[in-house]
ROKELUM-452979 format. One record per residue (C-alpha): residue number from 1; residue in one letter; x, y, z. Coordinates in steps of 0.02 Angstrom, whole numbers, plus 50000, padded with zeros to 5 digits. Each point is the difference from the previous one (the first is absolute). Layout:
# ROKELUM-452979
+-------+------+-------+-------+-------+
| lotor | sepa |    xx |    yy |    zz |
+-------+------+-------+-------+-------+
|   NUM |    A |     X |     Y |     Z |
...
+-------+------+-------+-------+-------+
# end
This chain:
# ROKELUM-452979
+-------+------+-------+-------+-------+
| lotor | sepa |    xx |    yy |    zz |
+-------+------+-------+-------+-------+
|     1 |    X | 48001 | 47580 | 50240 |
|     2 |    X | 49939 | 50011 | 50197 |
|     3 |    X | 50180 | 50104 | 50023 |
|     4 |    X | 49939 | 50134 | 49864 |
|     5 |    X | 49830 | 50000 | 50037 |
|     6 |    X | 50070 | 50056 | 50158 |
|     7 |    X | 50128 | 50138 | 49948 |
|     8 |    X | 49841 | 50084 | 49895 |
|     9 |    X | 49901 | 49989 | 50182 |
|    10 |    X | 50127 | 50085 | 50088 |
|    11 |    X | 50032 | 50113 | 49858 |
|    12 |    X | 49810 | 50028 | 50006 |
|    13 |    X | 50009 | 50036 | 50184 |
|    14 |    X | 50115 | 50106 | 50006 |
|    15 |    X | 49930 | 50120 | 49858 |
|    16 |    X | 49832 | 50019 | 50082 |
|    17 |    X | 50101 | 50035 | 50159 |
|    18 |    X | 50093 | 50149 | 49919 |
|    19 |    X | 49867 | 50060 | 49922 |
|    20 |    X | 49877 | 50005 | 50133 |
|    21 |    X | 50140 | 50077 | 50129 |
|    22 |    X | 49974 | 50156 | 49846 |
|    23 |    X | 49821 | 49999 | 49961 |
|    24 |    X | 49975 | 50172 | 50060 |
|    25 |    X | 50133 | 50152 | 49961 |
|    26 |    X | 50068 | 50131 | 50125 |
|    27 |    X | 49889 | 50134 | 49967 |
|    28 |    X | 50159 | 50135 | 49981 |
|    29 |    X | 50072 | 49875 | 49855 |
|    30 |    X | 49819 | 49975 | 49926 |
|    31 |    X | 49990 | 50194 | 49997 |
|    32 |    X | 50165 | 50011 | 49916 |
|    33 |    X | 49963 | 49857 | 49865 |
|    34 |    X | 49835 | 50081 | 49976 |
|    35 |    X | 50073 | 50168 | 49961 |
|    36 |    X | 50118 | 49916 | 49863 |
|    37 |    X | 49878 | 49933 | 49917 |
|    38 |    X | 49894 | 50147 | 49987 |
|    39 |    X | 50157 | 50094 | 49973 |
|    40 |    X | 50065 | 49884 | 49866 |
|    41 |    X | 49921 | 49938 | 49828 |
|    42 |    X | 50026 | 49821 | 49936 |
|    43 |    X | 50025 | 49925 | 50160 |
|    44 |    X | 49942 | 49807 | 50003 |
|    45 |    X | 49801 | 49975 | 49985 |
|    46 |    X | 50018 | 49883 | 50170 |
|    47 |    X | 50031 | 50168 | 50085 |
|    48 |    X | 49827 | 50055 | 49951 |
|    49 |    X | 49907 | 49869 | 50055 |
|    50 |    X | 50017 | 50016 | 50218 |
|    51 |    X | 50056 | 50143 | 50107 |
|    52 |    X | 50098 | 49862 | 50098 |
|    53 |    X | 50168 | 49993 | 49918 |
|    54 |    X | 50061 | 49830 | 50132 |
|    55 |    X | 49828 | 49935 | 49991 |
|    56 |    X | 49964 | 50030 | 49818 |
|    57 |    X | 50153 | 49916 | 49952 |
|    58 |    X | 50028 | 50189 | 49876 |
|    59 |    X | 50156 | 49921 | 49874 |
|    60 |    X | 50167 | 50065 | 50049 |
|    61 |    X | 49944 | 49994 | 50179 |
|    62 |    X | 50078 | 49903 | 50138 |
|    63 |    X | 49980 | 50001 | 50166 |
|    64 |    X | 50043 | 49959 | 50184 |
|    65 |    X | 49900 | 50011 | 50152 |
|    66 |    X | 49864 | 50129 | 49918 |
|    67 |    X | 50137 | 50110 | 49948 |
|    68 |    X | 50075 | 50024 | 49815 |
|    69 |    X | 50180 | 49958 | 49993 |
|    70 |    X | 50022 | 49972 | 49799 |
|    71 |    X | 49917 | 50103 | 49849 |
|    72 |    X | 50078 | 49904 | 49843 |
|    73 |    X | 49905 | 50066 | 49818 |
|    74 |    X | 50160 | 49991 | 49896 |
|    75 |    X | 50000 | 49928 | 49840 |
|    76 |    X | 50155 | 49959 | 50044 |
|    77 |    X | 49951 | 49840 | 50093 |
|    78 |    X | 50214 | 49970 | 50040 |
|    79 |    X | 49973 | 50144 | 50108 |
|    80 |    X | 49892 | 49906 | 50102 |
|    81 |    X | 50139 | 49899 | 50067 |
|    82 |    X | 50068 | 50109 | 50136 |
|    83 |    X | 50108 | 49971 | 50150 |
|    84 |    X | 49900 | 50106 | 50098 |
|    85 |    X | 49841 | 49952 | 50080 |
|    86 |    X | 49909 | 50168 | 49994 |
|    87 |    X | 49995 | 50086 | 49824 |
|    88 |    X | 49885 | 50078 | 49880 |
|    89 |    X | 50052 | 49966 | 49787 |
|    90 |    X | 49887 | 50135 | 49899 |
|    91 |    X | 50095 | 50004 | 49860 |
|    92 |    X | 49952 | 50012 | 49813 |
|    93 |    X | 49817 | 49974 | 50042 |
|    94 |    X | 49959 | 50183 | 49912 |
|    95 |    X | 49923 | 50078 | 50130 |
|    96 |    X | 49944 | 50161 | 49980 |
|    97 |    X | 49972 | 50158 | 50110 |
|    98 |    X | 50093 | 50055 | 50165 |
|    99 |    X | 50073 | 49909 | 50174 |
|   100 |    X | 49889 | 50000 | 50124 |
|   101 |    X | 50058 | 50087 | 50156 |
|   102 |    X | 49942 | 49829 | 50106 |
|   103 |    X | 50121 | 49900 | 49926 |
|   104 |    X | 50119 | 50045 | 50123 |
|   105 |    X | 49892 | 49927 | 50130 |
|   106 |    X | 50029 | 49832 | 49949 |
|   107 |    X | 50168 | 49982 | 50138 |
|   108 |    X | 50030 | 49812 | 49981 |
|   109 |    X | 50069 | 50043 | 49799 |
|   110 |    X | 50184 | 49969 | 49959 |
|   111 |    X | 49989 | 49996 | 49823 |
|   112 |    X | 49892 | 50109 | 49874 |
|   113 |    X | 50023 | 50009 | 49814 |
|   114 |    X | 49890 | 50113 | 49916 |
|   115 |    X | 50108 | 50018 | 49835 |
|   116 |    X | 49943 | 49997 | 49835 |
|   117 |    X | 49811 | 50052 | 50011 |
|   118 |    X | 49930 | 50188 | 49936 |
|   119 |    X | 49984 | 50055 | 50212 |
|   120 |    X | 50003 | 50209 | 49996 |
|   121 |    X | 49993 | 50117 | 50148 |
|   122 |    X | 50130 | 50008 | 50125 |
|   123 |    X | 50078 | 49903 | 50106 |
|   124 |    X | 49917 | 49984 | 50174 |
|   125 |    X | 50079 | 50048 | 50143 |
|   126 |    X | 49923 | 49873 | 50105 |
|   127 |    X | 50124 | 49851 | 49900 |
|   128 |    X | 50118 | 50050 | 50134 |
|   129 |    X | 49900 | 49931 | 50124 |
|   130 |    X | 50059 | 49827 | 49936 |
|   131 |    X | 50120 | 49980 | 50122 |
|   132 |    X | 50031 | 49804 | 49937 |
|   133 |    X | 50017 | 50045 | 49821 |
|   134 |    X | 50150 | 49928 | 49945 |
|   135 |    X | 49969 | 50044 | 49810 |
|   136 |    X | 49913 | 50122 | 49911 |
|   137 |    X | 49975 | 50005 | 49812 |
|   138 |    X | 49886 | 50140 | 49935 |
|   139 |    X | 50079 | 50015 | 49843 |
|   140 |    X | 49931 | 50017 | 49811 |
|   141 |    X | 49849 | 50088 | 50023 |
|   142 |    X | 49936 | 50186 | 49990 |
|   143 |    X | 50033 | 50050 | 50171 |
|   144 |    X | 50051 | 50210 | 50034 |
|   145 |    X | 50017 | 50100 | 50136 |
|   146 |    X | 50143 | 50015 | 50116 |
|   147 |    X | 50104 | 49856 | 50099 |
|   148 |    X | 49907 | 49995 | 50166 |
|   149 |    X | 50091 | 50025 | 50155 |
|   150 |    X | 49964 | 50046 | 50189 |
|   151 |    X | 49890 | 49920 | 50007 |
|   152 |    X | 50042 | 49891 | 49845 |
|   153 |    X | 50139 | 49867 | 49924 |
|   154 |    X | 50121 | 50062 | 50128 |
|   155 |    X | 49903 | 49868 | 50141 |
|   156 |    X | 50029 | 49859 | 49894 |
|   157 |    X | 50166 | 49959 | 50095 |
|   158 |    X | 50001 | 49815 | 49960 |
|   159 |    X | 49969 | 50007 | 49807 |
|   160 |    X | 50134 | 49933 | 49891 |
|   161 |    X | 49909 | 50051 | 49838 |
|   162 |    X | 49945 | 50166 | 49961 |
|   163 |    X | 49948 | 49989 | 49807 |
|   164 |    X | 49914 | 50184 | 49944 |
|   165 |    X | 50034 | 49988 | 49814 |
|   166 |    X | 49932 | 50032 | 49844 |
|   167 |    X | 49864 | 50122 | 50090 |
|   168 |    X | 49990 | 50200 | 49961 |
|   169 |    X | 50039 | 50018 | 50171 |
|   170 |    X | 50060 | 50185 | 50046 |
|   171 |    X | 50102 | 50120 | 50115 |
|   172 |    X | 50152 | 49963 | 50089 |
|   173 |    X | 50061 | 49876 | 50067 |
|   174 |    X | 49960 | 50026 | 50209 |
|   175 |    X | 50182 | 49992 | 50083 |
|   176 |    X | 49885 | 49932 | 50156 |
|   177 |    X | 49979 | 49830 | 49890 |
|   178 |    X | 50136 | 49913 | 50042 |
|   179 |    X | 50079 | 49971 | 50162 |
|   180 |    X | 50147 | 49901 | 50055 |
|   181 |    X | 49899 | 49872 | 50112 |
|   182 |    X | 49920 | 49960 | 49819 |
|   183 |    X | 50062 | 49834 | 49929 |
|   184 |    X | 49941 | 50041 | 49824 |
|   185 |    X | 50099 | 49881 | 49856 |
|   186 |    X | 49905 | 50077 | 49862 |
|   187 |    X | 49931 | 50163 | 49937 |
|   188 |    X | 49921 | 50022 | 49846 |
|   189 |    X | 49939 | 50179 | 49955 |
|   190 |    X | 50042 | 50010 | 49801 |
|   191 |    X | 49889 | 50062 | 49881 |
|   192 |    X | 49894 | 50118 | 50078 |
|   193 |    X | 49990 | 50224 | 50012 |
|   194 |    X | 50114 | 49997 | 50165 |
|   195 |    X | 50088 | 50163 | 50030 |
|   196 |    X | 50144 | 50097 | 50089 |
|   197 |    X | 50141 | 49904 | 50116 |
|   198 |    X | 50058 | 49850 | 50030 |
|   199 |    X | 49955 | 49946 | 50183 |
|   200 |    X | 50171 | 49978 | 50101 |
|   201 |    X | 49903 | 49921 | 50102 |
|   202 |    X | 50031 | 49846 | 49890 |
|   203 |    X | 50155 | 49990 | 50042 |
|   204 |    X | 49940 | 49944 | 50171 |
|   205 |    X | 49940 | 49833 | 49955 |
|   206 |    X | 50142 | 49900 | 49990 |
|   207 |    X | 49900 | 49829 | 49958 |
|   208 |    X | 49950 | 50097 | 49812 |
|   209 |    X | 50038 | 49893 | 49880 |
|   210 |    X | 49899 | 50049 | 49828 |
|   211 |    X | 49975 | 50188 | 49980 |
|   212 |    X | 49909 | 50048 | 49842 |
|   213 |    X | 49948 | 50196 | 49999 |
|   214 |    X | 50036 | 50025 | 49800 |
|   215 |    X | 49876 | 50081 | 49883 |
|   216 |    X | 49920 | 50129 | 50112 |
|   217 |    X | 50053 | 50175 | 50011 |
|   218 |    X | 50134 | 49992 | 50117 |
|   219 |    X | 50100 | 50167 | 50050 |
|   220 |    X | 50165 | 50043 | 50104 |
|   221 |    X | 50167 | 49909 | 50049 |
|   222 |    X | 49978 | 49821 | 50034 |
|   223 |    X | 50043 | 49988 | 50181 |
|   224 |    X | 50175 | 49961 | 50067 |
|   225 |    X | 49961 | 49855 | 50121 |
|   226 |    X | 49908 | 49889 | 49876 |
|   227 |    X | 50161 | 49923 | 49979 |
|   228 |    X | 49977 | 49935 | 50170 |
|   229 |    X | 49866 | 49877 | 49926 |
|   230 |    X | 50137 | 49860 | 50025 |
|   231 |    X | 49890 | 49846 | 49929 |
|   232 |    X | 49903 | 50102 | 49863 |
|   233 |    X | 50023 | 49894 | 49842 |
|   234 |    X | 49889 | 50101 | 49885 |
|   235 |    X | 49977 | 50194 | 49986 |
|   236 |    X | 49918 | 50090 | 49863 |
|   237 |    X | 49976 | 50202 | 49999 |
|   238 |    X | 49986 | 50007 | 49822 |
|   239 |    X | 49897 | 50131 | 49906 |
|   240 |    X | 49989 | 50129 | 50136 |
|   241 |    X | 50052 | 50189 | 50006 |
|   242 |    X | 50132 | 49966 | 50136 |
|   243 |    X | 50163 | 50095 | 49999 |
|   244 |    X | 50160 | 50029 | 50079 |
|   245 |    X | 50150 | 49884 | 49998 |
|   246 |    X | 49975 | 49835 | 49925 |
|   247 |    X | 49946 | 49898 | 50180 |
|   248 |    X | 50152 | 49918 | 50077 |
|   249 |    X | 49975 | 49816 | 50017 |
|   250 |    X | 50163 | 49932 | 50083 |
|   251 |    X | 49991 | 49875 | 50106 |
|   252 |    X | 49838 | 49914 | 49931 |
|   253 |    X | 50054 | 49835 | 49986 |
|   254 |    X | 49841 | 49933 | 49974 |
|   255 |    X | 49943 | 50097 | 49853 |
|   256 |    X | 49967 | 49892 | 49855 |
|   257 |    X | 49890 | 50125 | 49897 |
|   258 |    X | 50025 | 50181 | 49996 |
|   259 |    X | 49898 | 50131 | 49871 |
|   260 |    X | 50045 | 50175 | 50005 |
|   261 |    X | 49945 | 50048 | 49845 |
|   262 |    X | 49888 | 50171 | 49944 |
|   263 |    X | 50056 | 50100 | 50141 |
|   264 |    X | 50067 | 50188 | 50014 |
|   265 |    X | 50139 | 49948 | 50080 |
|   266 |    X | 50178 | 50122 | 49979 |
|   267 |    X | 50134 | 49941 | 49872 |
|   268 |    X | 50148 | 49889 | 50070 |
|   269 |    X | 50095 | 49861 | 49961 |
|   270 |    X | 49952 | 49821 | 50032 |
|   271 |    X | 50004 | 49987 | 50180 |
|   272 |    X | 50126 | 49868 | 50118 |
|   273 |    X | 49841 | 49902 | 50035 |
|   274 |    X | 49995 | 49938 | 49825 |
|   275 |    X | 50136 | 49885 | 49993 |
|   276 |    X | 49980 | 49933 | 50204 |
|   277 |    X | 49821 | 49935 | 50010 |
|   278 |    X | 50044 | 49802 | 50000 |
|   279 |    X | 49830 | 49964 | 49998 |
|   280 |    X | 49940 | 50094 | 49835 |
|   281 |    X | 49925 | 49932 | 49859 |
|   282 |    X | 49887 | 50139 | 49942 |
|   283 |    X | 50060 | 50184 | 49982 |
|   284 |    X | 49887 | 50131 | 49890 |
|   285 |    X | 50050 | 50178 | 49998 |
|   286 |    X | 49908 | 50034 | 49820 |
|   287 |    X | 50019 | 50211 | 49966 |
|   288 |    X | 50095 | 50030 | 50147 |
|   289 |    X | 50139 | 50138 | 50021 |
|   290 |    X | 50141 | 49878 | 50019 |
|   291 |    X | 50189 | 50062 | 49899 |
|   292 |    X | 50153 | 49944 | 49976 |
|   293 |    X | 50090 | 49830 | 49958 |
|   294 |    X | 49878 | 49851 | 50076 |
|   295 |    X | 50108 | 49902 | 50119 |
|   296 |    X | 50044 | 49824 | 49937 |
|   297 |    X | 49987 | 49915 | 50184 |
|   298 |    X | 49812 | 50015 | 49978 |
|   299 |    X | 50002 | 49849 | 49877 |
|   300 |    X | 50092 | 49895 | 50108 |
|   301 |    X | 49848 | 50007 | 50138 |
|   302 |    X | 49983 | 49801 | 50023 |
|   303 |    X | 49809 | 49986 | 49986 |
|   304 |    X | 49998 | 50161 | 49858 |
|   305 |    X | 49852 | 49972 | 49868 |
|   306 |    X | 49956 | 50152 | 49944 |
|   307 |    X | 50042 | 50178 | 49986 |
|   308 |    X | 49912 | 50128 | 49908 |
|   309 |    X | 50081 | 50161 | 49992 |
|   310 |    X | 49925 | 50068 | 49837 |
|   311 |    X | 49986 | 50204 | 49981 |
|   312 |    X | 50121 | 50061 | 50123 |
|   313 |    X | 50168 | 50081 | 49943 |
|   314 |    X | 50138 | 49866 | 50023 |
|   315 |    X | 50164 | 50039 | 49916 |
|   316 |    X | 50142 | 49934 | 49942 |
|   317 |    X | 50043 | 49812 | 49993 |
|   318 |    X | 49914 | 49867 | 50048 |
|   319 |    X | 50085 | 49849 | 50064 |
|   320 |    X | 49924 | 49830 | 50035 |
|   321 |    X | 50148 | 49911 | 50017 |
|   322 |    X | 50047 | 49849 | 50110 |
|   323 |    X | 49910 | 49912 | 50162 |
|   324 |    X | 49828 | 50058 | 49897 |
|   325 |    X | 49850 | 49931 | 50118 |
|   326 |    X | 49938 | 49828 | 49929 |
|   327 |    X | 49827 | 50046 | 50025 |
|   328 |    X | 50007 | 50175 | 49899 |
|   329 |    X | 49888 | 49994 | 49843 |
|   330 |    X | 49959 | 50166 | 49977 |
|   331 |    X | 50088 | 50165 | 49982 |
|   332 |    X | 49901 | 50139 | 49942 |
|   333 |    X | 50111 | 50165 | 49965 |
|   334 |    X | 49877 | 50096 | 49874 |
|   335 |    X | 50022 | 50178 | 49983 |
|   336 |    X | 50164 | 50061 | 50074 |
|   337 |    X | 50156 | 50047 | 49960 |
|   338 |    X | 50117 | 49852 | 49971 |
|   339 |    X | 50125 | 50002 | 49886 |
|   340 |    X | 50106 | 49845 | 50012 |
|   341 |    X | 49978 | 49830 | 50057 |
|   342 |    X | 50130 | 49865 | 50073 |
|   343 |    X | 49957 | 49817 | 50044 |
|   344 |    X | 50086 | 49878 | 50083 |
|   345 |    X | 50037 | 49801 | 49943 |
|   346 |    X | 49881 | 49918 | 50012 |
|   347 |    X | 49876 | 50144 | 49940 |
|   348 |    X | 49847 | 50045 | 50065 |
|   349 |    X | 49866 | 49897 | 49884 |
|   350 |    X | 49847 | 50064 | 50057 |
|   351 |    X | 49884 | 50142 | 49953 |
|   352 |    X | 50091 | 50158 | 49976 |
|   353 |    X | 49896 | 50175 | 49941 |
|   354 |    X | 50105 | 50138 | 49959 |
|   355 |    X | 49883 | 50086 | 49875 |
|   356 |    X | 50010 | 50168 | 50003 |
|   357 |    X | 50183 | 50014 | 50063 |
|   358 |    X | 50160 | 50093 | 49889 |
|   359 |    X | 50048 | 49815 | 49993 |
|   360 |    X | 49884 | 49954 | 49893 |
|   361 |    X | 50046 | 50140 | 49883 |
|   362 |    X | 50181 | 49992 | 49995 |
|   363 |    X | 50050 | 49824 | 50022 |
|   364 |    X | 49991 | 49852 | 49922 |
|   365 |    X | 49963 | 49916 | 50155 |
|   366 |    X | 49873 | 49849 | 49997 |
|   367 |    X | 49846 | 50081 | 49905 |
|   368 |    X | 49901 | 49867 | 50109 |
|   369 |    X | 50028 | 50129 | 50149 |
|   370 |    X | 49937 | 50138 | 49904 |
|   371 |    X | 49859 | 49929 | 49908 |
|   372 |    X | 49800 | 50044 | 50090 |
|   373 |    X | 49975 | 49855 | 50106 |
|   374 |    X | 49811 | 49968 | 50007 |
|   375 |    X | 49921 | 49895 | 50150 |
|   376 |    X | 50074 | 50065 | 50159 |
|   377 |    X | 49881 | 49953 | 50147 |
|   378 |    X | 49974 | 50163 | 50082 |
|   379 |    X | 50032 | 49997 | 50193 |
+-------+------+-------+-------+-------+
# end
């Protein structure tokens, strides 16, 4: 009993010793906490109730030595569990209205997550002051404007996460964003209003890992030296307005996900890559300008799950014949031109969709392959 009794004093000691090392804010950090919350509604009603942030122990709040070094609001409260000592977790909190400028005076930050709340306006150039930000997650709110740059996102040289999606975000996309001293692993700019090129500059930053830039409005060739992305495991330029030669992705033997699909690009045949990506489970190229016979090797891919090739203008015969991945479950062929089928012993058993196909007219082929298939999960 004396032995607990004890522990709680020390415990005890130790709180009022943190706390009182923080009862009064940096004034730049109070300023900065001050402007969200008159920037933001719905924030916490402890934020209303001192202008001293440390002091007024303001929820979400911690901090060290009179400065802020955590802002965690999520209702997410597994966020809150973060390797990183100095990080701010806003999301799903429904804020409302814009980003405050002064947020990017808050230098001790290494992780911000403002997803998932109703924030407008445009992104502040000031968040590349942030020089310690290792993550940055502004995605799912109302945000528009243009990517900032110069000053802007370019600065933030040790971020890993750049997450802009689901935003109405506009413009290009600056070729001055990336860099290759960058050691970005993921970029997420899908679903938003962005416009013209592909950066090349991408292809500098050999750590990339996840790029997602589909659903936007995309134009031009998709540049040559992405393919020098060596460890990319996911890319997705689906539902853009790009054109040219469908992108060459040799070499990529990391990619486990590739979607190509709702693009301008030129008619050709399936390309090499298709059958000598070992790592590839996913492949979508859904209304896509690919002819000709669909090479067999691609179903022999070890890891191969899925492939969704609906609405293109394959020909001739498909064959799924021996050394068939064990992992394949899907094969989506909808829409094109096949006329003949050959399987190898033992067959593939999985789901086959050939609707829409001279098969299905002409043969008397398995009607299971030909009959609508309901319940697809779309990609």
């Amino acid at each position: 009993m004396a032995a607990s009794m004890r522990m709680l004093l020390s415990l005890a000691i130790l709180y009022v010793g943190f706390h009182s090392g923080c009862s009064f804010t940096d004034p730049q950090d109070a300023a900065v906490l001050m402007a969200l919350r008159d920037s933001w509604l719905n924030t916490p009603p402890s934020w209303g109730e001192s202008d001293d942030p440390c002091g007024g122990f303001w929820e979400g709040i911690t901090c060290n030595n009179s400065r802020v070094t955590a802002l965690d609001l999520s209702n997410n409260k597994d966020l809150s569990v973060s390797p990183f000592p100095s990080f701010g977790i806003l999301a799903g909190c429904n804020f409302t209205g814009s980003i405050p400028d002064k947020l990017g005076k808050l230098a001790e930050l290494s992780f911000l997550a403002l997803d998932s709340n109703k924030l407008d306006g445009h992104i502040p150039p000031s968040l590349g002051n942030l020089s310690k930000l290792y993550w940055l997650d502004l995605a799912d709110n109302q945000l528009s404007g243009p990517i900032p740059v110069s000053p802007g996102l370019d600065q933030l040289k040790n971020a890993k996460h750049l997450h802009l999606n689901k935003n109405q975000l506009s413009g290009t996309i600056p070729e001055q964003l990336f860099s290759p001293d960058m050691i970005l692993t993921d970029v997420y700019f899908d679903n938003n209003m962005l416009t013209g090129p592909i950066p090349s500059s991408l292809g500098y930053v050999q750590t990339l890992q996840v790029l997602r830039l589909d659903s936007n409005a995309l134009s031009g060739q998709v540049p040559s030296n992405l393919k020098n992305l060596m460890i990319l495991t996911e890319l997705n330029l689906a539902y853009n307005k790009l054109d040219g030669v469908v992108p060459d992705l040799s070499n990529m033997n990391a990619l486990s996900y590739v979607n190509l699909s709702n693009n301008s690009f030129e008619s050709s045949p399936a390309p090499d890559w298709f059958s000598n990506l070992p790592s590839l489970t996913t492949l979508v190229i859904e209304y896509g300008p690919l002819m000709g016979t669909i090479p067999g090797k691609i179903f022999s891919l070890p890891h191969l799950q899925q492939v969704m090739l609906r609405n293109n203008a394959f020909s001739g015969s498909l064959n799924i014949t021996t050394g068939v991945s064990a992992e394949l479950t899907l094969v989506d062929l909808q829409d094109n031109n096949i006329s003949s089928i050959v399987l190898g012993y033992p067959y593939y058993a999985n789901t086959l969709m050939l609707t829409g196909n001279p098969i299905c007219e002409t043969s008397t082929i398995n009607a299971t392959f030909c009959r609508v298939q309901q319940g697809r999960k779309p990609l």
